[in-house]
N, C-alpha and C positions, 0 to 999 in steps of 0.2 A: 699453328697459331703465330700471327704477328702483331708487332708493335707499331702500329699508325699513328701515323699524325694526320689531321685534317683541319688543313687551313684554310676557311670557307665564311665571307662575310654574311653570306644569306642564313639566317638562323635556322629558316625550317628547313631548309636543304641538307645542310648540315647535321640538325639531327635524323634526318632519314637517312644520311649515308652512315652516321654513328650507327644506329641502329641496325640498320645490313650489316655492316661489317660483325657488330657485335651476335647478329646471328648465326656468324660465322665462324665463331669463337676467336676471333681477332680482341685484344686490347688496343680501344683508342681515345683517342685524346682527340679534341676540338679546340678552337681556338678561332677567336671572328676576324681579327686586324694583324695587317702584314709583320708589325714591329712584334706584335708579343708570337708572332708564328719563327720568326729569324729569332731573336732571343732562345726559345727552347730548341732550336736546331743547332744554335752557338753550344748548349749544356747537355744535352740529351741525345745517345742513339737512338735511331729509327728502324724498322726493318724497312718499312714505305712512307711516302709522304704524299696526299694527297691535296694538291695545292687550286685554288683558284687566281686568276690572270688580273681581277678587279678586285683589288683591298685597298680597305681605309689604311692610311698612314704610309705603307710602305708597298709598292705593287709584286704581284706573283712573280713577274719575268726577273726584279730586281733581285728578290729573293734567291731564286732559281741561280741568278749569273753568281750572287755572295756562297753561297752552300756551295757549289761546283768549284769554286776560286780554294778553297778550301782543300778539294782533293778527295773529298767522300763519295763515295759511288751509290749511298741509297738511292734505290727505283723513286722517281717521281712519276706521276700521273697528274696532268694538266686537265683539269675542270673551266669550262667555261664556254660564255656564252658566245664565243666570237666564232664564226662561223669562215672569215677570210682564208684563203690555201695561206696566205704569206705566214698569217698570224701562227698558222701550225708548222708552218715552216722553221721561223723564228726559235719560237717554244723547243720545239724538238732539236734545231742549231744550238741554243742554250744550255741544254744540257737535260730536258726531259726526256724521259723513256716513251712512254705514250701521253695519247691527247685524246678526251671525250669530251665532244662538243652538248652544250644542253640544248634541249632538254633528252634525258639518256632513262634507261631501265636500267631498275636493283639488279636482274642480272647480268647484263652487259659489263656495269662496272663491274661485280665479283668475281667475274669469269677474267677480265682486264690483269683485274690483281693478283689471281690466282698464276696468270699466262706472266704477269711480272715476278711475280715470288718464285714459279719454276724458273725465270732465266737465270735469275740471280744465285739461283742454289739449286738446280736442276739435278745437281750430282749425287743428290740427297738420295732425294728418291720420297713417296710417299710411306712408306716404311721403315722405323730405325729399329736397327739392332745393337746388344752389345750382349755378350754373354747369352745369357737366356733369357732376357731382357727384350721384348721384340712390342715397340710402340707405332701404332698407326694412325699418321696425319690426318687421314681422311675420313676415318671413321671413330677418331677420338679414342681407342682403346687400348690398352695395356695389356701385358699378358707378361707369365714369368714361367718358366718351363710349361709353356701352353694353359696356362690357367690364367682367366681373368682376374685382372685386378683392376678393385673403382676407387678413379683417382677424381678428386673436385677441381675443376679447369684449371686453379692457379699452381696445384700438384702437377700437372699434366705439362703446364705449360714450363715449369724449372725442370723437371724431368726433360721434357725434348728438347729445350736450348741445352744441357750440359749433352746430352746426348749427341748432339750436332756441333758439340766440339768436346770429344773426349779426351781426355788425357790434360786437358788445356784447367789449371785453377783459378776460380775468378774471386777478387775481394767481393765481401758483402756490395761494397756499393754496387760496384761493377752490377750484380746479378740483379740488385731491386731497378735499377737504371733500366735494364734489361729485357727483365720480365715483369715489373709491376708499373701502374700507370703513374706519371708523375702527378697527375692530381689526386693522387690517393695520400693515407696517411702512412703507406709503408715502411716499417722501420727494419731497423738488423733483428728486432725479436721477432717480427711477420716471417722474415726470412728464416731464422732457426730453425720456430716452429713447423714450416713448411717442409725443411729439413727434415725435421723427428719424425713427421708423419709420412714421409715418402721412407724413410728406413723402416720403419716400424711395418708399412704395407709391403715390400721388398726384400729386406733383408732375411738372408736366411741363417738361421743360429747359428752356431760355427763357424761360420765364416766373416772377412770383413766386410764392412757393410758397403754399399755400393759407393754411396757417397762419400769422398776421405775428405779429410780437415786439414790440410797442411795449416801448422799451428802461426799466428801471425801476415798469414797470408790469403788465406780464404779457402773455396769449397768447389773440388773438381771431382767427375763421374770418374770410378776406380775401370780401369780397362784389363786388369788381371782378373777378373772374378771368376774365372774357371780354375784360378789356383787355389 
């Protein structure tokens, strides 16, 4: 699962790619005009960002040249209509990852994003482990000494980002930043609870629980759990 952004002035385009993606079990954000798309790229990590080339206020390539000046390596994917070799040229000189020209198919981009999210973190792998703890990207499922466990996608989704940096503890914000969409109403009690119920499904009695609390600092996956 990833954190999208999609910066896209066409509205129904927009929400079709919302849509795909969210089929995908992706969280994503939309956003129609260049200025308030650089604003949340100024406050907010992304895992991707998919941007279009023609926006009201501030244009895609502008955008593209500010974020990169910056230093952050999120994959972009360029949307749009321009069909020119230069204009792809440019794009991809600027600092995009790839370029889909429209009009394009649900699968084509998914498959785009997918082939972006392996280069980025290829080293992952579709399968994480940690103890006896074994989650699968591809197929959404959890399992704990080989026994399934059903988790609701937002359980799923703080489960495999701490997973995919174990040992690493991240403050509250850090984590809702993260894994929950900024246009939600997310708060540090969304985040707790989320918490209580991933230990409660996980945890085995006796032992500590998967998730530790470093006190005043926040909430990282334990990587001793065989002890």
């Amino acid at each position: 699962m990833a954190k999208v952004l999609i910066v896209e002035d066409d509205i129904q385009l927009s929400k079709l790619v919302r849509d795909w993606l969210k089929m995908e079990r992706h969280e994503v954000e939309v956003v129609n005009d260049g200025q308030e798309g650089l604003n949340r790229l100024k406050v907010y990590d992304y895992d991707l960002i998919v941007l279009d080339l023609e926006l009201p206020v501030i244009g895609g390539m502008e955008i593209l040249r500010e974020f990169r000046a910056t230093g952050k390596k999120t994959p972009v994917l360029i949307l749009t209509g321009r069909t020119n070799i230069d204009d792809k040229e440019l794009g991809l000189d600027s600092g995009a990852d790839d370029y889909l020209t429209k009009p394009f198919h649900a699968k084509e981009l998914t498959a785009r994003i997918r082939a972006l999210m392996r280069r980025v973190g290829g080293h992952i792998g579709s399968v994480l482990k940690s103890g006896d703890i074994e989650l699968d990207r591809t197929t959404f499922t959890v399992k704990r000494t080989g026994v399934d466990v059903k988790l609701v996608p937002k359980e799923f989704a703080l489960l495999e980002f701490l997973m995919k940096n174990p040992g690493t503890v991240f403050p509250a914000e850090a984590l809702l930043n993260r894994v929950w969409s900024n246009e939600s109403d997310a708060t540090v009690e969304a985040l707790t609870t989320c918490i209580k119920r991933l230990r409660k499904k996980l945890d085995v009695e006796g032992k500590d629980s998967i998730i530790r609390n470093v006190h005043g600092v926040g909430y990282g996956l334990r990587i001793d759990q065989n002890s």
